[in-house]
N, C-alpha and C positions, 0 to 999 in steps of 0.2 A: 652687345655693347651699345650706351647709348649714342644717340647720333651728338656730332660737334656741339653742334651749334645749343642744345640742350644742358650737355659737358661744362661750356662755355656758360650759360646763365647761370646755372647751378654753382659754381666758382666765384660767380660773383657775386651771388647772392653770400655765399659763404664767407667771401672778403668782407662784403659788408657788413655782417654780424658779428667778423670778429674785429674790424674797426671801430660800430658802433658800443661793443661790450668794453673797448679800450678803457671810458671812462672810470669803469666799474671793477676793475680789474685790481687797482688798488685796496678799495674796501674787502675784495675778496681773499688778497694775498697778505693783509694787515694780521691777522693772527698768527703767522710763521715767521721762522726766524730770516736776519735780512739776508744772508746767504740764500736761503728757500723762495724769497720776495724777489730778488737779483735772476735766481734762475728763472723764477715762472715770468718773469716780466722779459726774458732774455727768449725766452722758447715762444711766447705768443705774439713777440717781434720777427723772428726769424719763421715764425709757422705765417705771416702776415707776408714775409720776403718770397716765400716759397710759393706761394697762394696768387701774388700779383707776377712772378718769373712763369708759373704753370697758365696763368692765363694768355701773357704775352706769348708762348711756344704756343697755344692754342691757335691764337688767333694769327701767328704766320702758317700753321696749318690748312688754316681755311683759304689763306691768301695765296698758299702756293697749287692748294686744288683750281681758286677761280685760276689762276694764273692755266693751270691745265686744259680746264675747261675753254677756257679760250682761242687755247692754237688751233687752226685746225687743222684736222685729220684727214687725210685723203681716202677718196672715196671707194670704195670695193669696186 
């Protein structure tokens, strides 16, 4: 498995691409019908919702390791 914090770029890099294709997404769904245009425009919202939910569980992941890393442990 990859490590977090790579998980964690890779996700955002992902959000970004599908934030920045948003624009474009119209011209692309303009040949279907608007039922078809309602859906794809409905799924690449909620895959956008999912994407920025999956990062924030991410990153209290991380914050509840530093939190681990933190306490300490007594000594042998």
């Amino acid at each position: 498995m990859l490590p977090l914090h790579l998980r964690i770029d890779r996700t955002r890099r992902f959000l970004r691409t599908l934030e920045n294709d948003k624009r474009f997404l119209d011209a692309r769904v303009a040949p279907l019908t608007a039922e078809r245009q309602r859906h794809a425009k409905s799924y690449a919202a909620k895959l956008m919702e999912h994407t920025r939910a999956e990062i924030a569980r991410m990153l209290q992941e991380i914050a509840a390791q530093d939190t681990n890393d933190s306490i300490p442990q007594a000594a042998d």
